[in-house]
C-alpha positions, 0 to 999 in steps of 0.5 A, spaced: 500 500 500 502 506 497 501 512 503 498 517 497 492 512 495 485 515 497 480 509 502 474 509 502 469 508 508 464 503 506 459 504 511 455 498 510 461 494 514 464 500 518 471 498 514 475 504 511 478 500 503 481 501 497 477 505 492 478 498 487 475 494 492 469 500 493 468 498 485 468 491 486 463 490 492 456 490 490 452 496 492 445 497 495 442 497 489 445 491 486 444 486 492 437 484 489 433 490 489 431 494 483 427 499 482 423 499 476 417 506 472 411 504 469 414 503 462 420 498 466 426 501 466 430 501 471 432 507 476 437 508 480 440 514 484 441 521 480 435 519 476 431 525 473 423 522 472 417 526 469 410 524 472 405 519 468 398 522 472 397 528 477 398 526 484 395 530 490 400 530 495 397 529 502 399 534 507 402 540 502 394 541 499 399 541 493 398 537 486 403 535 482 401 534 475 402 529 470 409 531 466 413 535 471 420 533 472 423 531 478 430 531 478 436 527 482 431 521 485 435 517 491 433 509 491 430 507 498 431 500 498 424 498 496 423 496 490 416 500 489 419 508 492 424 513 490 425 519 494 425 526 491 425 534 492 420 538 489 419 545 490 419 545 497 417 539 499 422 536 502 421 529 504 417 527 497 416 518 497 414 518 490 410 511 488 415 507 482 410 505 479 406 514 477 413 516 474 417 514 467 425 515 467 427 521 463 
């Protein structure tokens, strides 16, 4: 190991690794759960989303209508949610299956 190589904190075991190990683990979106719109494609975190039908949202007495874009959604784990920002609206779960991969 030379001294000026750059480590990597891998929080899922708590180990500090070499950024070729990084590249040679699978990530969370790898072990298994993948996220797919309502056309079928897959999504993955950075992706930017347009809405397929108008959603109202509950607690904002906001409705989101069909074709906006969403911008740099982040995977959740489940494989039927994204998280996203909208305008203010923080903490945003939108439900796979309304949305379509730009």
């Amino acid at each position: 190991m030379s001294g000026d190589e750059d480590y990597i904190y891998d929080e899922a075991t708590g180990e500090w690794i070499s950024p070729a190990e990084a590249a040679a683990r699978p990530t969370a979106a790898d072990g298994g759960v993948e996220v797919r719109d309502a056309v079928g494609n897959v999504l993955a975190d950075g992706d930017q989303v347009t809405l397929i039908k108008d959603l109202k949202v509950k607690g904002a007495n906001q409705t989101l209508k069909r074709g906006t874009l969403i911008k740099s959604i982040r995977l959740t784990g489940d494989p039927q949610e994204i998280d996203c920002r909208h305008d203010g609206i923080k903490g945003l779960v939108l439900r796979a299956e309304f949305v379509k991969k730009r």
